[in-house]
Structures are given as C-alpha cells and as structure tokens.
C-alpha positions as CSV (number, residue, x, y, z in Angstrom):
1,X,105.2,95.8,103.3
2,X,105.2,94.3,106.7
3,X,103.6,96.9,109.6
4,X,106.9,96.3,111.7
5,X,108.8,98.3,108.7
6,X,106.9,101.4,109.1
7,X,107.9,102.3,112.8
8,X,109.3,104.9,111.3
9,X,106.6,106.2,109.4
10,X,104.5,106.5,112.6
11,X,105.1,109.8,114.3
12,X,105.2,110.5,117.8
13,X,102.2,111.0,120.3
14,X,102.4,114.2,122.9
15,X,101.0,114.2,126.3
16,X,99.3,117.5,127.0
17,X,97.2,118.8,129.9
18,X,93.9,120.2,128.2
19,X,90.7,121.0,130.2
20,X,91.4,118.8,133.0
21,X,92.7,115.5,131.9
22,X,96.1,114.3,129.8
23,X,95.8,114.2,126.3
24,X,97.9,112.7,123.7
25,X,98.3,115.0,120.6
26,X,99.6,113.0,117.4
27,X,102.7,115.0,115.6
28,X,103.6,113.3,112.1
29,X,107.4,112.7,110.9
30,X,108.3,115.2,107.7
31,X,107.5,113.9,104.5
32,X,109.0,111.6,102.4
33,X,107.9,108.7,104.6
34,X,111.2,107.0,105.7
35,X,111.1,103.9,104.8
36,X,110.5,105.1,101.4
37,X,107.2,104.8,99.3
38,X,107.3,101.3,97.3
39,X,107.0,102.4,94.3
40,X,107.1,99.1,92.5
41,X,103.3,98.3,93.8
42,X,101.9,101.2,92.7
43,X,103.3,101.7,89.4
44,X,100.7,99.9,87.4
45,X,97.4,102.2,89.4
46,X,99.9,105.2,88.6
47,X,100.4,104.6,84.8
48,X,96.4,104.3,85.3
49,X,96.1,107.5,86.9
50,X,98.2,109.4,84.8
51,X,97.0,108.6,81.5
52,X,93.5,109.5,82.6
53,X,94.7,112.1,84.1
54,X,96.3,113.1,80.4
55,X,93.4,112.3,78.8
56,X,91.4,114.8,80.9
57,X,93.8,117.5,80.2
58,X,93.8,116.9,76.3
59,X,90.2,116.8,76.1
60,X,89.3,119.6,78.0
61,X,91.9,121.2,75.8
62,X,89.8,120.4,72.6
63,X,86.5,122.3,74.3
64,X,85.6,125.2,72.3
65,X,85.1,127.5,75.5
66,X,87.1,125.8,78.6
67,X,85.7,128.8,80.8
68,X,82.2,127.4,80.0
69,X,83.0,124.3,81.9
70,X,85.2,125.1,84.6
71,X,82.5,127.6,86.0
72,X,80.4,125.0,86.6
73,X,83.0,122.4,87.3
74,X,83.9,125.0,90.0
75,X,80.9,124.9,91.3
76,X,80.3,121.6,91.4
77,X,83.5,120.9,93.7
78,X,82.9,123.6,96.2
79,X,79.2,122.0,96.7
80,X,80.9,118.3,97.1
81,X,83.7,119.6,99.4
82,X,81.1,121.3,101.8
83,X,78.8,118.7,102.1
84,X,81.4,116.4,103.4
85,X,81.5,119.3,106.0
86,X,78.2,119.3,106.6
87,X,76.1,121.7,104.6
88,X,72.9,120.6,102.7
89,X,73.4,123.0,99.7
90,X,72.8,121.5,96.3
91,X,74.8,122.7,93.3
92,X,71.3,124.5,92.3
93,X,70.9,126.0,95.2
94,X,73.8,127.9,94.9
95,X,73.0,128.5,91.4
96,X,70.1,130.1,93.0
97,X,72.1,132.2,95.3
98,X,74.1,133.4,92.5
99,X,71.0,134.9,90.9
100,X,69.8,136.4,94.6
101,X,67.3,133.7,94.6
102,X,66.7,132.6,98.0
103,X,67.8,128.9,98.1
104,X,66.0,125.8,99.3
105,X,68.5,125.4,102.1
106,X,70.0,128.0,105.3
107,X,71.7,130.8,103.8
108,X,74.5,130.1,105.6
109,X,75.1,126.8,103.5
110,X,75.4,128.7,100.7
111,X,77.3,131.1,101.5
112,X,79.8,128.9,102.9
113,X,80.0,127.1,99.2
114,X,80.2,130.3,97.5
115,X,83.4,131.1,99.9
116,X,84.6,127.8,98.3
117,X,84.4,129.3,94.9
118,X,85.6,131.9,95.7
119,X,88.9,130.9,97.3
120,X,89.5,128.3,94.5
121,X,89.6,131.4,92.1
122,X,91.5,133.2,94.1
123,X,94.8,130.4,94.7
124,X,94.4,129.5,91.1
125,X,94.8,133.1,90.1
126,X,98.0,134.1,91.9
127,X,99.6,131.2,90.7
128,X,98.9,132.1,87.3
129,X,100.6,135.1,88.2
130,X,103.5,133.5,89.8
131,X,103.0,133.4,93.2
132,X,104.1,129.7,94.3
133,X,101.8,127.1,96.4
134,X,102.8,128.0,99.7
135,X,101.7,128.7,103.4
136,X,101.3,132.2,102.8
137,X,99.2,131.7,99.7
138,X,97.7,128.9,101.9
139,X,96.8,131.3,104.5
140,X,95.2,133.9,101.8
141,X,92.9,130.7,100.6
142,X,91.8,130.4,103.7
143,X,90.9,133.8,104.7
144,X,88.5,134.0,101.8
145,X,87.2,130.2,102.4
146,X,86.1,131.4,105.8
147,X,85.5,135.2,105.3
148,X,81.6,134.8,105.7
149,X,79.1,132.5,107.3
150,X,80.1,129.5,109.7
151,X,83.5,129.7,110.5
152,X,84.3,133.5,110.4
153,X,85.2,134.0,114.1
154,X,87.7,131.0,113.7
155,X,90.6,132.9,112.7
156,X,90.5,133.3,108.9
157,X,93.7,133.5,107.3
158,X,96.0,132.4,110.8
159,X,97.1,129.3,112.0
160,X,95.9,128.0,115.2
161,X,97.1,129.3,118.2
162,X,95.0,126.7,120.5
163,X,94.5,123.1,120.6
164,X,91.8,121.4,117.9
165,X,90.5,118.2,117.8
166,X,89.0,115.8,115.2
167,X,85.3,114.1,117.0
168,X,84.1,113.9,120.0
169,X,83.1,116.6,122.8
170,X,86.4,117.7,124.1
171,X,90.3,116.5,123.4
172,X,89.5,113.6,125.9
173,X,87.6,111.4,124.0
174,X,88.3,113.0,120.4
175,X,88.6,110.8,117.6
176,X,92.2,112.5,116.7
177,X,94.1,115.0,118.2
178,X,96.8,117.0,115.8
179,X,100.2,118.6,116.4
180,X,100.2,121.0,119.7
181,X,99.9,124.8,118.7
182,X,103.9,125.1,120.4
183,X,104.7,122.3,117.7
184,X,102.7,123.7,114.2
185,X,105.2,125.9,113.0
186,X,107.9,123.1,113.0
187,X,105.3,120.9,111.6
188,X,104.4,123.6,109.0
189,X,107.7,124.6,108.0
190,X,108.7,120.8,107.0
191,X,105.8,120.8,105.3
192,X,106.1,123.8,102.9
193,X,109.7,122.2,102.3
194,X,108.2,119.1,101.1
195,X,105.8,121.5,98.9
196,X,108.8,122.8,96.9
197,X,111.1,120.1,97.0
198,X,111.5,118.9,93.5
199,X,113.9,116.2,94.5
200,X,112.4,114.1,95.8
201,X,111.7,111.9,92.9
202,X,108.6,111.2,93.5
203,X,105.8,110.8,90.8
204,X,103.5,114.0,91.7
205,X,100.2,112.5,92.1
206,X,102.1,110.6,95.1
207,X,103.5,114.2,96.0
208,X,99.7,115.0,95.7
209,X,98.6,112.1,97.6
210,X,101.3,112.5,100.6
211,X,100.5,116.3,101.1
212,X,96.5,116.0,101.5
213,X,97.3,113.6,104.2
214,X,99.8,115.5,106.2
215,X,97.9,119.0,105.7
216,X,95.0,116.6,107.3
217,X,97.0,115.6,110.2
218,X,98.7,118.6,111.1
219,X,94.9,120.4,110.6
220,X,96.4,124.2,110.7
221,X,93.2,126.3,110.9
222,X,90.9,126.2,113.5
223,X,88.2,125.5,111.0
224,X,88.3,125.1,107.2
225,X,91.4,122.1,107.3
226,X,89.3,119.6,105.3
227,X,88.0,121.3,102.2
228,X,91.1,123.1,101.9
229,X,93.2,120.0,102.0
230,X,91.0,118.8,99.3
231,X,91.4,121.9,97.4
232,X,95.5,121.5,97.7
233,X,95.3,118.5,95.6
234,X,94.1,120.3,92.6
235,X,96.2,123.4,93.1
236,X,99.0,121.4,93.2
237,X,98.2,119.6,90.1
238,X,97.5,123.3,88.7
239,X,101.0,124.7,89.8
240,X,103.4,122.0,88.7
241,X,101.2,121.8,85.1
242,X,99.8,117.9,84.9
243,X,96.6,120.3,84.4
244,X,96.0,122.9,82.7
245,X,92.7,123.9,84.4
246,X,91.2,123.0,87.6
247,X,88.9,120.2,86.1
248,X,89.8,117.3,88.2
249,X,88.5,117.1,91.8
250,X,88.4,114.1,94.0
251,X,85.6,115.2,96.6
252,X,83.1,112.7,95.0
253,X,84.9,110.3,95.3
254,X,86.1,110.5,99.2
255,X,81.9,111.9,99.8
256,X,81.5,108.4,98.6
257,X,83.8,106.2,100.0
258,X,84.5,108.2,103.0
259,X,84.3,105.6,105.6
260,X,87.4,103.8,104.0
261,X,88.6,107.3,103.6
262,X,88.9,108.4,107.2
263,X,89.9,104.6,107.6
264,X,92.7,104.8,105.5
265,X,94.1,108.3,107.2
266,X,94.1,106.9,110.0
267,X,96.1,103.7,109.1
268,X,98.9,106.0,108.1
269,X,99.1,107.8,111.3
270,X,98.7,104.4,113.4
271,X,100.4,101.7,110.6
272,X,102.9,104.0,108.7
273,X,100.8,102.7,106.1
274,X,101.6,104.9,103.1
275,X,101.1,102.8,100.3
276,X,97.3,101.6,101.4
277,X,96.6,104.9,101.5
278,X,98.2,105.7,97.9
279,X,96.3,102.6,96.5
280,X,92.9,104.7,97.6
281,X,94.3,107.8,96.2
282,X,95.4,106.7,92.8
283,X,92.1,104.8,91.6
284,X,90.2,108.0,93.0
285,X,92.3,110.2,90.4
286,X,92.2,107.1,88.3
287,X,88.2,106.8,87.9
288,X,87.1,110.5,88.8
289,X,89.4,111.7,85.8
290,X,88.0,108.9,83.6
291,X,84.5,110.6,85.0
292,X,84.9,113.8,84.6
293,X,86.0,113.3,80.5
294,X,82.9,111.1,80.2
295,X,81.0,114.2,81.5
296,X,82.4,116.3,79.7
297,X,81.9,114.7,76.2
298,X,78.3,113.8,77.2
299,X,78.0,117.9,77.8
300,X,80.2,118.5,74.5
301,X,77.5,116.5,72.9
302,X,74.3,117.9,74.5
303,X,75.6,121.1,73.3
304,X,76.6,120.1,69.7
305,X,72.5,118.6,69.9
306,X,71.0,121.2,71.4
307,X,72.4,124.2,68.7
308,X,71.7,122.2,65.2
309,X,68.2,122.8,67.2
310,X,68.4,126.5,67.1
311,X,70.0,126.8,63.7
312,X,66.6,125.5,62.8
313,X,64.6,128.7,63.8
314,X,65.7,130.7,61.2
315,X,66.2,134.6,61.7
316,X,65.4,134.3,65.9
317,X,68.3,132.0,66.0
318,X,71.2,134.7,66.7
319,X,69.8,136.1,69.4
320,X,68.5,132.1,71.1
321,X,71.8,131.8,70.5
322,X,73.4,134.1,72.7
323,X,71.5,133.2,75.2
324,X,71.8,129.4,74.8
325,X,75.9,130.2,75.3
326,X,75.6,132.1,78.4
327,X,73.2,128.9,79.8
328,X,76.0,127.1,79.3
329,X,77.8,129.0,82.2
330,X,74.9,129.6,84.0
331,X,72.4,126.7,83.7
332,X,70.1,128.8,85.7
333,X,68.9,132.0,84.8
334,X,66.5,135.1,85.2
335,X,65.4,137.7,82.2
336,X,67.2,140.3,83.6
337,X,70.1,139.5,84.7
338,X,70.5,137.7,81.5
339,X,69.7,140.9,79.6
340,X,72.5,143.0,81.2
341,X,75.6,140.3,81.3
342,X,74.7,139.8,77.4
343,X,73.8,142.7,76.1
344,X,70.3,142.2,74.4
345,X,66.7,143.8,75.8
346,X,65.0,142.1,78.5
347,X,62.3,140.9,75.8
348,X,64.5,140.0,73.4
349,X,66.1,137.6,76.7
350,X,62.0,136.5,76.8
351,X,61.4,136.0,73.3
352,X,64.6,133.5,72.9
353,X,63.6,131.5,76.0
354,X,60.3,131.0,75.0
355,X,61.8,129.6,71.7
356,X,64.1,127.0,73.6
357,X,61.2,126.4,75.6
358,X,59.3,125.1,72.5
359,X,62.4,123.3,71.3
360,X,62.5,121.5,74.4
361,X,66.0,122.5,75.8
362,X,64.8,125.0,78.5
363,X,61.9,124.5,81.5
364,X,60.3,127.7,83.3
365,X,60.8,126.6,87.2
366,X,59.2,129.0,89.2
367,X,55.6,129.1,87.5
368,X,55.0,132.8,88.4
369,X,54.2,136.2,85.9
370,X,57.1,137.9,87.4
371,X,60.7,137.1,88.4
372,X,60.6,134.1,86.7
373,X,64.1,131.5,86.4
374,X,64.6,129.2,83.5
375,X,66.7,125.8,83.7
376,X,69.1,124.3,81.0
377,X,67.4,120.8,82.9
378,X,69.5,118.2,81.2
379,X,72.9,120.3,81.1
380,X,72.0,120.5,85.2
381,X,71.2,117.0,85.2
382,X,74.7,116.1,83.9
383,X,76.4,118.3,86.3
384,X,74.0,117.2,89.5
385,X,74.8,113.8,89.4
386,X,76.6,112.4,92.9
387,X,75.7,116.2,94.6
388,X,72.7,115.0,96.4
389,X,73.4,116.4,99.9
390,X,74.3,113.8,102.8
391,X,71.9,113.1,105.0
C-alpha cells in the first residue's frame, strides 16, 4: 500500500513548551487504522500464526501438570521482558531470589523481575474471575509491576500527569515524544474502546498486534509502559480464549530483533504503516509459538526420561519422586525449603537428591556443607536458552 494512502493513519504532532524550548508531542488517531488494515496480505502469515498458535494451546493442553510449566514459563517472560529494560538478571538468578539466595546480579534486578511475575499473576487472576482487560485492571498491573525496586516513586498504579519521553536527555532531542498529559485521557479512553470492541472484525492477533503498538505510543505510566505493553498481548490472548494459559510470550523475539522492532513502531507513527508492522508481529507469534511447543515436548520428554530413571531405584523411588515433581516447578532448590513445601523430613529431602545425583539428573551448585542448592541442570538448560542478559 502506497505511503500517500496512510495520511490518515499518521496522527498529529503537538507543539508544547517544555523546559525551555518547543517540543512536538506525537498523539495517534483511534484504532482501527483508517484506511483499513489489508487484510488480504496478511492472511497467509495469519493462518500461520494461528495454527501455531492452536497447536500451542492443544499441546499444552495434553501436559499432565500445566501449572508445572507455566511457573516457569512465567518466569522466563518476566526475565526476557526486563532485560529489554535493562536489567542483567538471568532466569537463575531470580530462581535464586526465590530461595532467598542472594543473586549474581543487584538486588534491585531481581526484584524488579519478580514484580513482573507477580503482576502477570495478578491480571491473569482477575480475569479468571471476571474482571474484563481494562484501564482499571491496567492500572492495578501496574501498581504491582512497580510496587518495589526501580520505578516505585514513578507513580504506580496512575497515569501520568507530566510529560515523558522515549531517548535522549530531555524532550528536546528525545527520540519520541508521546501524547501531552492534557491529551491521555482522550487518548486512553479511545483506546479502552478499541479493547472491548468486538466489532470490529478484525482477526485478534491483529487486535493484539494494533493494541501493543498504541499502548507503546500513547506510553501511560511514567515508567513501566514497555514490559506492560508486552504483557497486554498475552492477556489479551488469555481474556478472549485463543489460550488457555499464559504460555505464549513474544519478548524473545522483539529482545532479538529489536532494532527492526523499534524500527517498525516507528514506521507506523511516521508511515501509517500498519501492515509492515503486522508482518513483524505475526511471524513473531508465528515462530515463538512454534518455539515454545518444541520446548515444551523436549521438557515433556526429559521428564518422561528422567522418571523411568527413578522407577529403577526400587523402594527410595517414592520419595525421589516427590521431590523430582516439585524440581519440575522449581528447577532450583534448597533441603529445607524443599522439606516444608512437600512434606517429607529434611533428610529424607537429602537422601533423594543424593540418589538423582547418582542417576545423573541433579548437580550440587554451591559446593559447601551447609545451605547447599541443587539444579535440575538440563530442565534449566531448556528453559535458559535466549535469556542471556544484554549487554
């Protein structure tokens, strides 16, 4: 479609007066993009996405224990979606954390991934109860994503009441400048209309694809805009049921490619380029679905190896079995902890480590006599891969 179509696509810039000098905020049109979305070019990377997207769902589905999974799968997103902020937390240092185990990396990080976490829970959870996807259960997201660590004096749970920018030192020479703090409630309200509008006719991983970018450009929260715009395309997904659980999460794949990613947002605000910006979006679902249920057999299978293992030990085997099940959530463990989420003596805890130990499915980490941590290495290997911090 030829750039001179999409004029009105483009939204309007405002001149403000900020620290000194004139400044020229961008404010988006509502969605759906006028002219509308061709949908003829991207049906074929839409079929695509959607039957991977299916496939996902109906394998996960099959898993004996989903919640197995997603815990880690949880985990695994927030760590992804932080880094692209910034932090240098791995997903075993905040496995770490979890066991009050000092990580390799500023507390801070961490804590800022286990907000992540925690917020994810927390939007997924009222919508299970009801409680529709909308600016108010945005705002409660928020507040948790933000309630500890970097970013908790920048107004958790409230939209912005000052001007924000995207790069750069000041609004001046900022990268991007979003909607004027006089102009976000209009902004917002068109877009929580868009949110519930079942109308439209749209596919909804376009739905999907259109709100990420306009949550990104109108930028709400003072802090906290990007990994909860990430985090709306998997709610959304959640709420109108193309998944069942929150198992597919695109944050690899933008960490990845996020030069053409921040390329591509910013072709839609300057081009009215929709559809470029769709392509991107679809092949991430696309391939990070396909991903994710290659993952996930590959786990389904360790598993499946790793337990004809134990079955082999004879009477220990109960009890290495229990605690083989709860390294499944938690691929990283202590004795006593261990102990009192399952149930079984601290030595019975030792006794079945030191049996996977010999079978090969567990490593001691720390080397010490005393508060020792045990690994499920390749599990963690399986889940690790693409969350090496940025550097």
């Amino acid at each position: 479609m030829p750039d001179t179509d999409n004029t009105a696509r483009q939204g309007r810039y405002v001149a403000k007066q900020l620290q000194g000098e004139t400044v020229r905020a961008f404010v988006p049109p509502p969605l759906p993009p006028h002219p509308p979305i061709d949908l003829a070019r991207l049906q074929i990377l839409l079929e695509q996405a959607n039957q991977a997207t299916g496939r996902l769902d109906g394998l996960a589905s099959l898993l004996p224990d989903l919640s197995l999974l997603l815990y880690t799968y949880v985990r695994k997103e927030a760590v992804l979606s932080s880094q692209i902020e910034g932090t240098q937390s791995s997903l075993s240092d905040l496995l770490l954390y979890e066991n009050n185990e000092a990580p390799g990396v500023p507390v801070e990080d961490v804590q800022e991934v286990s907000n992540y976490v925690a917020a994810m829970n927390h939007g997924l959870q009222r919508m299970r109860s009801g409680f529709p996807l909308s600016l108010r259960l945005i705002r409660e997201i928020h507040e948790i994503l933000l309630s500890r660590g970097r970013g908790n004096g920048k107004q958790p749970g409230e939209f912005r009441r000052s001007q924000n920018w995207i790069g750069g030192s000041r609004p001046g020479n900022a990268v991007f400048v979003p909607p004027p703090p006089e102009m976000l409630a209009e902004c917002l309200n068109q877009f929580e209309h868009f949110l519930h509008d079942d109308q439209t006719g749209l596919p909804l991983l376009l739905r999907a694809g259109l709100i990420h970018v306009q949550f990104e450009t109108i930028h709400p929260f003072l802090d906290g805009n990007g990994r909860l715009g990430r985090l709306l395309i998997t709610l959304l997904l959640c709420a109108h049921g193309a998944l069942r659980e929150p198992i597919l999460y695109l944050s690899l794949y933008f960490k990845t490619n996020r030069t053409a990613y921040y390329e591509l947002l910013d072709r839609v605000r300057t081009k009215g380029d929709w559809e470029a910006w769709l392509d991107f979006f679809l092949i991430g679902v696309r391939d990070t679905a396909e991903q994710a249920a290659n993952a996930t057999r590959e786990i389904l299978d360790l598993f499946n190896q790793d337990r004809k293992k134990i079955e082999t030990l004879g009477r220990p085997a109960a009890s290495v079995l229990r605690v083989f099940q709860h390294m499944q959530k938690s691929p990283i463990i202590a004795i006593p902890s261990t102990a009192k989420r399952i149930g079984i003596s601290a030595p019975t805890v030792a006794k079945s480590l030191g049996h996977m130990i010999d079978l090969g499915i567990v490593e001691e980490i720390t080397g010490r006599e005393r508060h020792r941590l045990f690994v499920y290495r390749r599990y963690l290997d399986i889940l690790n891969e693409g969350t090496e911090p940025l550097r």
